[in-house]
C-alpha positions as CSV (number, residue, x, y, z in Angstrom):
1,X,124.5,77.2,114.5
2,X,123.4,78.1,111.1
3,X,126.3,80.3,110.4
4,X,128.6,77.7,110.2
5,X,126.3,75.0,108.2
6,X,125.8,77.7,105.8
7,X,129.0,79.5,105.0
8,X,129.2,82.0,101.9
9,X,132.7,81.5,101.2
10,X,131.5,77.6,100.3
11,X,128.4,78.9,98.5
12,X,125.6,77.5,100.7
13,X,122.5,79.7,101.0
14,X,119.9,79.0,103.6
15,X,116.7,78.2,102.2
16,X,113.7,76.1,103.9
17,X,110.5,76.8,101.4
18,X,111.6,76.5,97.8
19,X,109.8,78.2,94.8
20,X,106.5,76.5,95.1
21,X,106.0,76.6,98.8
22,X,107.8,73.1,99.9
23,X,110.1,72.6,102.8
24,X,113.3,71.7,101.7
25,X,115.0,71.8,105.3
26,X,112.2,70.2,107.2
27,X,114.1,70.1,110.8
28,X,115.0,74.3,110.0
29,X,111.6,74.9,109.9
30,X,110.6,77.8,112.6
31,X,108.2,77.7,115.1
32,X,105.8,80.6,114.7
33,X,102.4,81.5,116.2
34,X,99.8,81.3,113.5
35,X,98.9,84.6,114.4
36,X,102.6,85.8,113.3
37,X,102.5,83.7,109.7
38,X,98.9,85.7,109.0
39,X,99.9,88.8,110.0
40,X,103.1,88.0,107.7
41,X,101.2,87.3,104.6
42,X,98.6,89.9,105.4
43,X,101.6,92.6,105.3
44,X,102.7,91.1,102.3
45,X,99.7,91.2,100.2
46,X,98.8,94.5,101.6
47,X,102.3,95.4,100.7
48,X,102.5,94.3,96.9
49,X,98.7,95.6,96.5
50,X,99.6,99.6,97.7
51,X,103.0,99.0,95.9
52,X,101.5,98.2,92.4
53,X,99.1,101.2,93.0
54,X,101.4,103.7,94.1
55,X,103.2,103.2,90.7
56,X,99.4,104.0,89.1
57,X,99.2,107.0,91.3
58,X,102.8,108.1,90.0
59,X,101.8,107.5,86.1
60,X,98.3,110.0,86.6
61,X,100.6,112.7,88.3
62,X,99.0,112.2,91.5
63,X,102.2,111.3,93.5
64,X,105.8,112.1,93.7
65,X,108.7,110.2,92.8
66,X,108.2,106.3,94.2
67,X,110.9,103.6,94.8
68,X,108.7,100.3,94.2
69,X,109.1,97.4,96.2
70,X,107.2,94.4,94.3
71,X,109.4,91.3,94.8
72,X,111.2,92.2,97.9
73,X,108.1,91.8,100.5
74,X,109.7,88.2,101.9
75,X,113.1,89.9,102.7
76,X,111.5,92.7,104.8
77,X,108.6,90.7,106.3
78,X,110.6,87.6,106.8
79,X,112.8,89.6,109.1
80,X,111.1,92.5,110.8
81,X,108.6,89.7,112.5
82,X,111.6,88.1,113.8
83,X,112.6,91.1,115.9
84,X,111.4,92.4,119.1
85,X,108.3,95.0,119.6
86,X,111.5,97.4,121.6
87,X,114.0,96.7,118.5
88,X,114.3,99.9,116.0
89,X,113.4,99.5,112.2
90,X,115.9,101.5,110.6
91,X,115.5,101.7,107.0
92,X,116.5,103.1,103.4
93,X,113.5,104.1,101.3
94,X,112.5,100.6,99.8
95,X,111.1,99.4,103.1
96,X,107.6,99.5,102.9
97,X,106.7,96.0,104.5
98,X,108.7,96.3,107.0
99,X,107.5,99.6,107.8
100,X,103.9,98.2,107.6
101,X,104.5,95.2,109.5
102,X,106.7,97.3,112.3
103,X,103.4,99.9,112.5
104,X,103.3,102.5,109.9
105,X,100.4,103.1,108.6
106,X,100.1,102.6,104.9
107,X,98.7,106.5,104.9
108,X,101.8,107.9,106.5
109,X,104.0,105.9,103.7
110,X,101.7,107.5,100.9
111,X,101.7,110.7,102.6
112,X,105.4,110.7,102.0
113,X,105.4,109.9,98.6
114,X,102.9,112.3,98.1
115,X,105.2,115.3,99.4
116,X,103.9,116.0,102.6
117,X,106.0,116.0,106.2
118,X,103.6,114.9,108.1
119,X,104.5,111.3,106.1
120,X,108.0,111.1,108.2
121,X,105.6,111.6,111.6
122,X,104.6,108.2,112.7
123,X,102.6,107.6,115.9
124,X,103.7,107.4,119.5
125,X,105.8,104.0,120.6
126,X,106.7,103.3,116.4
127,X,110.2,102.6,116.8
128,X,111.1,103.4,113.3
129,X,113.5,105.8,111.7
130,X,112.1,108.1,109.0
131,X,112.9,107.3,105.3
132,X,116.8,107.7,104.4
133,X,117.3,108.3,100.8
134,X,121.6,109.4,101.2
135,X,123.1,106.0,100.4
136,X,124.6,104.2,103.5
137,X,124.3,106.6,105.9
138,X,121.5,104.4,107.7
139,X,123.8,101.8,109.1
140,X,125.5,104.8,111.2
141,X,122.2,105.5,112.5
142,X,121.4,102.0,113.3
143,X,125.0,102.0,115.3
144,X,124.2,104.8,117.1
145,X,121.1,103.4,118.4
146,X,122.0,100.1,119.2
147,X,125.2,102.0,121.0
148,X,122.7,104.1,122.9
149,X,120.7,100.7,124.0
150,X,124.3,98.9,125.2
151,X,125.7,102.1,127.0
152,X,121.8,102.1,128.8
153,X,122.5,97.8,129.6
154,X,118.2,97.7,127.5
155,X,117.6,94.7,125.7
156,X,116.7,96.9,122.3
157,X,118.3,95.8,119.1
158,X,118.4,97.3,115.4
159,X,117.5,96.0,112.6
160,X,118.8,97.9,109.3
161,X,118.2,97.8,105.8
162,X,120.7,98.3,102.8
163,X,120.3,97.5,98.9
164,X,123.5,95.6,97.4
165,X,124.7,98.8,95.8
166,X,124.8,100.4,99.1
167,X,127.5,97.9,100.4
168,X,129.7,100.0,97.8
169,X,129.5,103.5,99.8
170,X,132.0,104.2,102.8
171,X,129.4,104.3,105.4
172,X,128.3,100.7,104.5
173,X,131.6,99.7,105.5
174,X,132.2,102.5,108.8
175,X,128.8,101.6,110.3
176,X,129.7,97.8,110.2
177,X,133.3,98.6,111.7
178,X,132.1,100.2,114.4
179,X,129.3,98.0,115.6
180,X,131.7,94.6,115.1
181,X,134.1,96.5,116.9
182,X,132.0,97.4,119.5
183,X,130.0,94.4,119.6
184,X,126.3,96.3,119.3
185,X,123.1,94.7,118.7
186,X,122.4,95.5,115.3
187,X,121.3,93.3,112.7
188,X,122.2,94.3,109.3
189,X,119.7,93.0,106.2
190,X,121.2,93.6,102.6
191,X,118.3,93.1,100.0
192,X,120.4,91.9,97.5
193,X,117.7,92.5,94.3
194,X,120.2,92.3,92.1
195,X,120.8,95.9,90.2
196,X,122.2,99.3,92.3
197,X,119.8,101.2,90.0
198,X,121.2,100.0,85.9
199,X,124.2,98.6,87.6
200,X,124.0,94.5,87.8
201,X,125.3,93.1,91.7
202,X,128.7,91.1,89.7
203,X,129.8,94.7,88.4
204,X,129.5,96.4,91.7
205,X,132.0,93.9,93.5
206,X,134.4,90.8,93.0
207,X,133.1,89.0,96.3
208,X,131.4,86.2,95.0
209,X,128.6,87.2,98.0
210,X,127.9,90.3,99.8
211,X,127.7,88.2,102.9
212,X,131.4,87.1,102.9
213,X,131.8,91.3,103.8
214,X,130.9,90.1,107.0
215,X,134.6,88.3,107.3
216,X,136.7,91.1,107.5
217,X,134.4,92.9,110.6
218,X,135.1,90.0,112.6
219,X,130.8,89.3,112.1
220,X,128.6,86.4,111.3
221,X,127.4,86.6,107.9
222,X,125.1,84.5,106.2
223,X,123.3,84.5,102.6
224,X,119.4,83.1,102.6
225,X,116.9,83.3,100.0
226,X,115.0,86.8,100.7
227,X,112.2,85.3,98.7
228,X,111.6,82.7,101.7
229,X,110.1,84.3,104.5
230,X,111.1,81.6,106.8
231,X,114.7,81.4,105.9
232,X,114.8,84.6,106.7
233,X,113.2,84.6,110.1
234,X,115.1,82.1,111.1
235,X,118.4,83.6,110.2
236,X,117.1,87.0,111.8
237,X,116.2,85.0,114.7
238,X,119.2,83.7,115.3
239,X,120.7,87.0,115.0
240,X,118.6,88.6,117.1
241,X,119.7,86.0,119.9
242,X,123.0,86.6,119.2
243,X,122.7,90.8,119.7
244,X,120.7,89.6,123.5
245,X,123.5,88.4,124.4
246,X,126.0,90.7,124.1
247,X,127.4,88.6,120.9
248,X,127.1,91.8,118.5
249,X,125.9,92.4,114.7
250,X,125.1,89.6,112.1
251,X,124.9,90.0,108.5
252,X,122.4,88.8,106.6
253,X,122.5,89.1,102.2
254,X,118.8,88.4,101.4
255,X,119.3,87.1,97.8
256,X,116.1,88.8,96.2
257,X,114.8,90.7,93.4
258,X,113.6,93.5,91.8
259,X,110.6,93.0,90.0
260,X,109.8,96.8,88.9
261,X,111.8,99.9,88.4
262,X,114.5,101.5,91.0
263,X,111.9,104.0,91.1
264,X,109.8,105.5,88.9
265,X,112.0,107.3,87.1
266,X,113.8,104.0,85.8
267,X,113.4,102.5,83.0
268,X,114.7,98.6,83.8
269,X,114.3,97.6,80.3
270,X,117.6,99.5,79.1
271,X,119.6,97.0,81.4
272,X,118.2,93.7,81.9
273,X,115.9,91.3,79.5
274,X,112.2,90.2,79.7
275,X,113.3,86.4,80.5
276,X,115.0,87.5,83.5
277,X,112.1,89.0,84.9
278,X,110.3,86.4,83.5
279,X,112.6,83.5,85.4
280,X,112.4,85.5,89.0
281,X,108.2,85.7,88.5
282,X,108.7,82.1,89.2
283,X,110.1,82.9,92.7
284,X,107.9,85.4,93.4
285,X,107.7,85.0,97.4
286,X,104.3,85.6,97.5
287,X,103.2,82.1,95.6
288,X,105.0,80.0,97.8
289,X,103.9,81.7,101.1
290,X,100.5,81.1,100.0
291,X,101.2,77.9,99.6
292,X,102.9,76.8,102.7
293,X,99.9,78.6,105.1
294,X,97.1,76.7,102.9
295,X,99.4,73.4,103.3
296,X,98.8,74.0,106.9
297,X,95.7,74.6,106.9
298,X,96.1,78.4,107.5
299,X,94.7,79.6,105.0
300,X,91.8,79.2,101.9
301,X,91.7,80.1,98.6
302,X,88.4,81.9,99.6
303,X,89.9,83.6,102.2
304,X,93.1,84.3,100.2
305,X,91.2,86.6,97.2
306,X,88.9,88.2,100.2
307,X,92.4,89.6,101.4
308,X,93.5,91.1,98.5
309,X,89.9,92.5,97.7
310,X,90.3,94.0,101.3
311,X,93.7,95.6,100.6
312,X,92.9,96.9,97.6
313,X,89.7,98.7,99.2
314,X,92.1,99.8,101.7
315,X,94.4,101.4,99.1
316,X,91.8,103.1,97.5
317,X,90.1,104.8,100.2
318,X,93.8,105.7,102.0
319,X,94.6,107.2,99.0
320,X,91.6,109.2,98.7
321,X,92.5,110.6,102.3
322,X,96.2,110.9,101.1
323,X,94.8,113.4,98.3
324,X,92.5,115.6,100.4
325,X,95.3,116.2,103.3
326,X,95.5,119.5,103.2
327,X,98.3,121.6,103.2
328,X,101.4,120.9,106.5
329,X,101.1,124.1,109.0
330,X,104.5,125.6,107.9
331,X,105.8,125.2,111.5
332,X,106.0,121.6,110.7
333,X,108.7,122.1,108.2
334,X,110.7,123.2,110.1
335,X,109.8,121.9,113.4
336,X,111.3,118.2,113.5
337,X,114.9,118.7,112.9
338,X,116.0,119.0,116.5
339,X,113.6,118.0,119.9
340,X,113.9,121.9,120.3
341,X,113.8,124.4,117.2
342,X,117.3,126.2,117.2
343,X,117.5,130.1,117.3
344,X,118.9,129.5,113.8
345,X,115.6,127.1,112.9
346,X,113.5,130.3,114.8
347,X,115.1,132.9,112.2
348,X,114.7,131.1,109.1
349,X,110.8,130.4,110.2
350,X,110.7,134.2,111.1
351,X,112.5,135.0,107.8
352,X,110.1,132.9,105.7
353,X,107.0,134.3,107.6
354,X,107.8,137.9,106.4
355,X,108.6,136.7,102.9
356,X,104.9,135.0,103.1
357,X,103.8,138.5,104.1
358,X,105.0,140.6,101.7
359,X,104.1,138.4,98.8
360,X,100.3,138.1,100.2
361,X,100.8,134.4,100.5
């Protein structure tokens, strides 16, 4: 059992490919489909590409506010892929791998940056929650699904994600309480990137990891290297395994990082240094995953920059879409808060109807 192999409180962090793309833990090496790895790596790419152009977009004034995610694509990727095609994604607002990789499309995640609803309306069978900006509050939801798929004996799981600052807010801590307690299948994923927006992870709490939390719920908790996308399927594998079987939650502190802003209206510069940055390019999980597929033979050079030509065609022309939308039928405003609109919901669309009237809107 990894768990006890790699205990926090002793300061061992799981890790199997190191910087440059070498197995260090040869026998912890997962078996995965090539088919899975390429589908990884494609999420990545296409996830760093639309992330570094969504900042662009946000600089011209042609999208809203953005919470970048450059740096972190291992942590999401590595662990989403792990899960099963029933499991839910439930998920803060710095998720957009996972969110790509589980089967939003990368025009529904613009769409939502851009300010329009129809950005929190994915297709039919996505099991993923919309965006949750309110701090914490998406491990309760995680809890109450998981809860839903134990009460209905269905072999679903959650999977939720949380930044390091987040494990400071009470519903960090109530959401975890209830599903140890209750033994649900949830697996909780703290991207540990190192800042809560200026504040640095050591000011936030004395724990010497976020994965020791895990100790007082009566959980498995384990820290990997969220820059190692197989380190951190395995660990989510495991975990995974352990919410089949009626076992309950794991938690897992991918140790990550930040490369860009909290979002866009951040400037990182006022609270950590260049060489910093400069030290966790080195890491960047990227490099080495590119290097362990060609290693195997999985992937070319050649085929490598075709990729990232390919996603960046993709971002273009999605984006392009994004920006001729169209205005949301107002309806849809205020159509998705319940499964049927409220006679309250009814009113206020009534209400605002007449006030469009009246104006000549």
């Amino acid at each position: 059992m990894i768990f006890k192999d790699f205990d926090p409180l002793k300061g061992k962090m799981l890790q199997i490919l190191d910087q440059n793309g070498k197995l260090v833990q040869p026998k912890l090496e997962p078996t995965i489909d090539k088919d899975i790895l390429l589908k990884m790596y494609h999420t990545m790419v296409l996830g760093r590409v639309s992330d570094d152009k969504a900042i662009q977009y946000q600089r011209q004034g042609r999208m809203l506010t953005y919470a970048p995610n450059h740096g972190q694509e291992a942590a999401q990727v590595g662990s989403i892929a792990a899960m099963k095609d029933d499991d839910w994604l439930v998920l803060a607002f710095r998720e957009l791998n996972a969110m790509l990789y589980k089967g939003v499309t990368l025009e529904q995640s613009y769409l939502y940056w851009y300010g329009n609803e129809m950005g929190s309306k994915y297709d039919e069978g996505v099991r993923v929650l919309p965006i949750n900006v309110p701090i914490g509050s998406q491990i309760n939801h995680a809890a109450g699904l998981a809860y839903a798929a134990k009460l209905q004996k269905k072999d679903e799981a959650a999977i939720v994600y949380i930044g390091d600052g987040g494990t400071s807010h009470g519903e960090f801590h109530e959401g975890v309480n209830f599903s140890g307690l209750f033994d649900l299948p949830v697996v909780i994923v703290i991207q540990n990137n190192q800042y809560a927006i200026s504040t640095p992870r050591r000011k936030a709490t004395k724990a010497k990891t976020l994965a020791q939390k895990a100790i007082a719920y009566g959980i498995p908790g384990i820290q990997v290297d969220g820059n190692d996308p197989l380190a951190m399927y395995l660990a989510t594998s495991v975990a995974r395994e352990r919410a089949g079987k009626g076992e309950g939650p794991t938690l897992i502190e991918a140790v990550t990082y930040r490369m860009g802003p909290h979002t866009t209206s951040d400037n990182p510069k006022l609270y950590r240094s260049d060489e910093e940055v400069e030290e966790w390019k080195l890491k960047d999980p990227l490099i080495r995953f590119k290097a362990y597929l060609i290693e195997k033979g999985y992937l070319t050079e050649e085929e490598d920059e075709q990729l990232y030509k390919d996603a960046k065609e993709n971002v273009k022309q999605t984006f392009q879409k994004v920006e001729t939308s169209g205005d949301v039928p107002l309806e849809d405003i205020f159509r998705y808060t319940y499964d049927e609109m409220t006679p309250n919901l009814n009113e206020q669309l009534d209400e605002y109807k007449a006030y469009l009237e009246k104006a000549g809107a």
